[in-house]
C-alpha positions in Angstrom: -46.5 0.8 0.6 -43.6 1.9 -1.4 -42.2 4.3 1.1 -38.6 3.1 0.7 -38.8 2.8 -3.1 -39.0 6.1 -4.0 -38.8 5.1 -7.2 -41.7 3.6 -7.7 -43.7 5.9 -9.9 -47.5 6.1 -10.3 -47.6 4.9 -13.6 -45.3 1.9 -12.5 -48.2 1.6 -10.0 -50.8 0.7 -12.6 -48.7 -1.5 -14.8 -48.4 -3.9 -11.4 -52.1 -3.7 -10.9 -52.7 -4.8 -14.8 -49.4 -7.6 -14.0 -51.4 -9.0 -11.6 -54.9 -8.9 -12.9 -53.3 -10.6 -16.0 -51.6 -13.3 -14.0 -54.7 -14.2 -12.1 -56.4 -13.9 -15.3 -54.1 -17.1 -16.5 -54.9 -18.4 -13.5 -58.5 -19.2 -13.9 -58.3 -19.9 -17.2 -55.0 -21.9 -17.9 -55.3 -19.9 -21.4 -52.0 -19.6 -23.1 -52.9 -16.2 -24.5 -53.2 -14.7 -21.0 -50.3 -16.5 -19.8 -48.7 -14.1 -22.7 -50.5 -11.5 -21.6 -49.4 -11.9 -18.4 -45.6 -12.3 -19.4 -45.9 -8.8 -21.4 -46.8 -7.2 -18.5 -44.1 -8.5 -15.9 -41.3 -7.8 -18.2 -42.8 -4.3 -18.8 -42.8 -3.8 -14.7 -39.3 -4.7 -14.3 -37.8 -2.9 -17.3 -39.6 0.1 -15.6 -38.2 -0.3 -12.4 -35.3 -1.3 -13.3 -34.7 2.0 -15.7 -36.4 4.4 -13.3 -34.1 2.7 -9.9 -31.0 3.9 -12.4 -32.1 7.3 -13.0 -33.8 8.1 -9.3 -30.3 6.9 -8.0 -28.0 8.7 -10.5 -29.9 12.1 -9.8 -29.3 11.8 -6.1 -25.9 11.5 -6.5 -25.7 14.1 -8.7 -27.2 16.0 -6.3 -25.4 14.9 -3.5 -21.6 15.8 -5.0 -20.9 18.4 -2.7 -22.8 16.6 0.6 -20.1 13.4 1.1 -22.2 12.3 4.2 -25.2 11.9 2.0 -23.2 10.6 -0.6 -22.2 7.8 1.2 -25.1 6.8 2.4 -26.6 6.6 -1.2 -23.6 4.6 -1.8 -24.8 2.4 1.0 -28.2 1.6 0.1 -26.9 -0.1 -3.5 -24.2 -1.7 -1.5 -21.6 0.5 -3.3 -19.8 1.4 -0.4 -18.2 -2.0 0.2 -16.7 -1.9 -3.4 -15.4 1.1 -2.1 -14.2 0.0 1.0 -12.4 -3.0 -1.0 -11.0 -0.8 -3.4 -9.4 1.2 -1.0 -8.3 -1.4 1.5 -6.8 -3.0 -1.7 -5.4 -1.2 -3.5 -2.8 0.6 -0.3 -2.2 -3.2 -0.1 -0.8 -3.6 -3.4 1.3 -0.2 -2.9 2.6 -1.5 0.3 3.8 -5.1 -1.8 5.5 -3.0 -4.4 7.5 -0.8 -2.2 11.0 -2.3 -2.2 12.2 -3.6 0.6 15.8 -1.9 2.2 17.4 -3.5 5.2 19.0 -0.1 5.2 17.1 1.9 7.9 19.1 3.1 11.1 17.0 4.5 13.7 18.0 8.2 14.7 20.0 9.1 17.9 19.0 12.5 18.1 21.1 14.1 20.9 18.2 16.1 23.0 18.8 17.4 26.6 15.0 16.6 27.7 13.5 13.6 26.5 9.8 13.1 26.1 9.5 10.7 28.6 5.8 11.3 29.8 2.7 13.0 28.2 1.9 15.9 30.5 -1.6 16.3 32.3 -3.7 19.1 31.0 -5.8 21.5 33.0 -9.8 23.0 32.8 -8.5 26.2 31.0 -6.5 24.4 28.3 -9.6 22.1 27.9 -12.0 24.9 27.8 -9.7 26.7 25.2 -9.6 23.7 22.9 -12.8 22.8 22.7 -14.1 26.2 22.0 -11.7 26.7 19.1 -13.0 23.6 17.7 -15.2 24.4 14.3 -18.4 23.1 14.5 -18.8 19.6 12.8 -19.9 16.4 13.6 -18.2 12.8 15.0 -18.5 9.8 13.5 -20.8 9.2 17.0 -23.1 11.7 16.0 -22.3 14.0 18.4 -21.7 17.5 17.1 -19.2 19.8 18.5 -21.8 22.4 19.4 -23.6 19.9 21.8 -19.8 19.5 23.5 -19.5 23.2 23.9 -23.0 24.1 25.7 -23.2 21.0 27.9 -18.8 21.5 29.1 -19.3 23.3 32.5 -21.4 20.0 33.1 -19.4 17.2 31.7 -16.2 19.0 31.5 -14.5 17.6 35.4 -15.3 14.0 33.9 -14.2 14.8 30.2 -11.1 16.4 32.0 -10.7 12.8 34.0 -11.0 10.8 30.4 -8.1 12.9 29.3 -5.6 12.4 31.1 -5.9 9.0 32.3 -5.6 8.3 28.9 -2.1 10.3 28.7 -1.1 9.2 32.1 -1.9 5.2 31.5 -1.2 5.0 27.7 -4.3 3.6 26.9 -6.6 4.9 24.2 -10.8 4.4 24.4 -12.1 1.3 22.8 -15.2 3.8 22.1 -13.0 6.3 19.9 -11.2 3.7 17.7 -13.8 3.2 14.9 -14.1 5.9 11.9 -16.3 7.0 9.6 -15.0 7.2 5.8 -16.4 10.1 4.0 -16.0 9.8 -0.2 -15.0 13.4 -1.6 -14.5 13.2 -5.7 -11.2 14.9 -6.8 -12.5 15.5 -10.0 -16.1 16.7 -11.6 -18.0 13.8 -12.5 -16.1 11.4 -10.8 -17.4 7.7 -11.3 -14.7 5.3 -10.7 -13.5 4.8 -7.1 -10.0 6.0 -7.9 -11.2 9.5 -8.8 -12.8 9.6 -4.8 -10.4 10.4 -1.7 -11.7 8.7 1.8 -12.1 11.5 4.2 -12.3 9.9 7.8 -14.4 11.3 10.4 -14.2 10.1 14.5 -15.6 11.0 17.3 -15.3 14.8 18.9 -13.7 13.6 21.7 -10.9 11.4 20.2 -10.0 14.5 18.5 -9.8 16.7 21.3 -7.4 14.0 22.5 -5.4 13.7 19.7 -5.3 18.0 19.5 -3.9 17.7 22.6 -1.3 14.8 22.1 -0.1 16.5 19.0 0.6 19.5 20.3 2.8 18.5 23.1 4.8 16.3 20.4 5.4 19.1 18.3 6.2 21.4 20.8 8.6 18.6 22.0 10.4 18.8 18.6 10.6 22.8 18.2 12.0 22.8 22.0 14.9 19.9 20.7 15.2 21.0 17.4 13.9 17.7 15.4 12.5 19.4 13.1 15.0 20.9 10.3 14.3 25.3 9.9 13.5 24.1 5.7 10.7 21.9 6.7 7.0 23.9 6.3 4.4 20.9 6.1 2.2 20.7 9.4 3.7 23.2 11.0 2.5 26.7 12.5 3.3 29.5 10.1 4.3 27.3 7.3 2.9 26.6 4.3 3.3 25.7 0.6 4.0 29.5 0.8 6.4 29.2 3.0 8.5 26.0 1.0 7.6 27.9 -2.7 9.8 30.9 -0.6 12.8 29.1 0.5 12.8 27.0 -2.5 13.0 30.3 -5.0 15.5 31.9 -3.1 17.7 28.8 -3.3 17.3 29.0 -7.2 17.8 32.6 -8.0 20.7 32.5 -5.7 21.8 29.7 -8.1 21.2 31.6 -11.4 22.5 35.2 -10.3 25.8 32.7 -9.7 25.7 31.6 -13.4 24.4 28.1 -12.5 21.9 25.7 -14.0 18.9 24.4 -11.6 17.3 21.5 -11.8 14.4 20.0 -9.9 13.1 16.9 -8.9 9.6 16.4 -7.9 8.6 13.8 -6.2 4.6 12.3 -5.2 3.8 9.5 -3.0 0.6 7.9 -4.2 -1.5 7.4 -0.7 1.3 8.5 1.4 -0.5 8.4 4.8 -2.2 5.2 4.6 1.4 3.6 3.3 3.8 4.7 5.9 5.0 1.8 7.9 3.6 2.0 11.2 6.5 -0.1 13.2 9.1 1.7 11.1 7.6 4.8 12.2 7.1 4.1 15.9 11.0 2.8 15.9 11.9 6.2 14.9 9.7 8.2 17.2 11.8 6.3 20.1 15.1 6.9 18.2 14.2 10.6 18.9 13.4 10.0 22.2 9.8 10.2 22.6 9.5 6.8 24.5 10.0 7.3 28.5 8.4 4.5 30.4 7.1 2.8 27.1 3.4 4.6 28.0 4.0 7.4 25.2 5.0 4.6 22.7 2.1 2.4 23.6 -0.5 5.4 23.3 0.6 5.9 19.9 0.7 2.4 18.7 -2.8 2.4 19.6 -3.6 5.3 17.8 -1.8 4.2 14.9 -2.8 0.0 14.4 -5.9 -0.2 16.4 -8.7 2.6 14.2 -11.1 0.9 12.3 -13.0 1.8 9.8 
């Protein structure tokens, strides 16, 4: 009976049964006595459930700290997560507002020989090695990777098809646009939203496709030389390693020469979910990754069209 209030313990139980023999007690006999009786015994119920719903539901967070998936779905049940959701939707709004705004952005002309004019069609063996370097996880569909894997020599042509029709028309999946947001706390004992970061999760397949977009873009800038030598964030054999390296050089070079450094670090609060999308796509074309307009639209999808 109380399947899905597992908080409903057995001694709650027999308080309820004594509620309600009370109550029809005052029932019958219209007795103001039982009618106090009766009172007693309903506020003792929901001061029970109400204490024991707090403690069943703060112990299977607790447990769930380092399970996001099943946090989230706790978060769910007591309506939480849409706090959440608003907190987070909310407060990259009100970074956004506060960012001032410069009519001072020229879009780039970066003199390339080859422009990226078209994404190019991939083949079964690039597939096949993509997928199968894929760690095992699951989509926001519920489909695993694993399941992907086993069953590719039998939906593989098709997958292949999906692909690049996507690349070659510009158009992205209506199916592969919506995410799921994952909460992972930043610190121990997190409560407040702040102190959670939104992990997103989609669907296997739109990341195989975006894998497969991203690399030809950033093999695109390596071959034109977009990207400056200094610059190690998501890039192959770079790392904070890599930047802490270059960055020390610089210095002791400066103080073997008798001269002072001084450094400037800088944070962006939510710097992902605050970059300017049109801003962004503007520049993408100003280093020539535009062609016949199918490139730009495939990312302009990808970028304003993911729900979440």
């Amino acid at each position: 009976m109380y399947a899905n209030k597992r908080w409903i313990t057995e001694e709650i139980v027999g308080i309820m049964k004594q509620r309600d023999s009370t109550y029809e007690a005052a029932m019958i006999t219209k007795n103001e006595e039982d009618w106090s009786a009766y009172r007693e015994k309903r506020n003792k119920v929901s001061s029970m459930i109400r204490k024991q719903k707090q403690q069943y539901y703060e112990q299977k967070i607790d447990n769930s700290r380092h399970n996001p998936k099943v946090m989230w779905k706790t978060l769910k049940e007591l309506y939480i997560a849409e706090h959440f959701n608003t907190y987070f939707i909310d407060s990259i709004a009100d970074i956004i507002q506060n960012i001032p705004k410069y009519n001072m952005y020229v879009v780039p002309k970066t003199e390339v020989q080859n422009k990226f004019d078209n994404f190019q069609q991939i083949d079964m063996r690039y597939l096949r090695k993509l997928i199968s370097s894929l760690p095992n996880k699951t989509g926001s569909d519920g489909i695993p990777t694993n399941i992907i894997k086993t069953s590719f020599e039998v939906i593989g042509n098709r997958f292949l098809d999906v692909i690049n029709s996507s690349l070659q028309t510009g158009n992205f999946p209506n199916t592969w646009k919506s995410s799921l947001v994952s909460l992972v706390p930043k610190v121990v004992n997190s409560i407040l939203a702040e102190q959670h970061q939104p992990i997103n999760s989609l669907p296997i397949p739109e990341k195989i496709l975006e894998i497969t977009v991203k690399e030809q873009l950033v093999n695109y800038c390596n071959t034109s030389n977009i990207i400056i030598p200094v610059q190690s964030g998501f890039r192959e054999a770079h790392s904070c390693e890599s930047a802490l390296q270059c960055i020390l050089e610089e210095w002791v070079k400066e103080i073997d020469d008798n001269k002072i450094v001084l450094a400037v670090f800088l944070d962006f609060k939510r710097a992902f979910e605050t970059v300017d999308r049109k801003l962004l796509l503007l520049k993408l074309e100003g280093l020539g990754i535009g062609g016949t307009k199918k490139n730009i639209h495939w990312i302009k999808l990808r970028l304003l069209t993911i729900s979440k």
